[in-house]
C-alpha positions in Angstrom: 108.2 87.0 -131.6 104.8 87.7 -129.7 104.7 91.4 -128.4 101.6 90.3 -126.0 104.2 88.0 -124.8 106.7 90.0 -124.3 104.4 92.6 -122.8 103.2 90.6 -120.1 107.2 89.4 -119.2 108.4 93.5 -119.4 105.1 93.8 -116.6 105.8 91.0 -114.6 109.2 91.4 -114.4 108.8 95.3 -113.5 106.7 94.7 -110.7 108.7 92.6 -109.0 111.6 94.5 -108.5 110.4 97.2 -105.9 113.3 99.7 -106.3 111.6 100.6 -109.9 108.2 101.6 -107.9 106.1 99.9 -110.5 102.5 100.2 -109.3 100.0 98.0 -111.2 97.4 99.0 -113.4 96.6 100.1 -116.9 98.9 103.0 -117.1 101.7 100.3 -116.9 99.9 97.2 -118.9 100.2 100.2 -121.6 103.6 101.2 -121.3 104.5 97.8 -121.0 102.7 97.3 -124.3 103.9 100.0 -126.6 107.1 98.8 -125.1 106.6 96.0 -126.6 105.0 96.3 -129.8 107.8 98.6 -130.5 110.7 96.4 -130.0 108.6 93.3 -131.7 108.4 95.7 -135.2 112.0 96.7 -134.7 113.8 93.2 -134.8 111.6 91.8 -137.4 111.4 94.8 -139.6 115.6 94.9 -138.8 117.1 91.6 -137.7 119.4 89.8 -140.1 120.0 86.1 -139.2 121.4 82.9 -140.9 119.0 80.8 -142.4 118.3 77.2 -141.6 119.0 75.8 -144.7 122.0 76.8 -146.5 122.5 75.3 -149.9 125.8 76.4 -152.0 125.4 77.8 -155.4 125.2 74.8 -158.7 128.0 77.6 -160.3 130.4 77.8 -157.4 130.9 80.7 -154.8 130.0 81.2 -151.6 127.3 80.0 -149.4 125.1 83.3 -148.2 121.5 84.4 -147.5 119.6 85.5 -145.1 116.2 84.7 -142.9 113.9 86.4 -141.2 112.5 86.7 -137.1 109.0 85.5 -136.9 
């Protein structure tokens, strides 16, 4: 995950739908980035996913883990 990415999508995609009255310039780049970097630290400080590789237990049991968003 890439919050400058993801910063630059929330702006584009902002200005153009014209009912939200977006107007371009650095008050929004910044919204747009502490948007961002907010929801970047949230689902890699809080997201659980599957792993890629699963590998069962040599004593038996069930297969579990966990990975993390990058």
């Amino acid at each position: 995950m890439n919050a400058t990415a993801l910063s630059a999508t929330m702006r584009a995609a902002m200005l153009a739908v014209p009912a939200i009255g977006a107007v371009d310039g650095p008050a929004l780049t910044a919204l747009c980035n502490a948007i961002a970097t907010t929801v970047v630290a949230h689902v890699t400080t809080f997201a659980v996913v599957t792993p890629t590789l699963m590998v069962a237990p040599t004593g038996g049991g069930p297969v579990t883990g966990t990975g993390t968003v990058s």
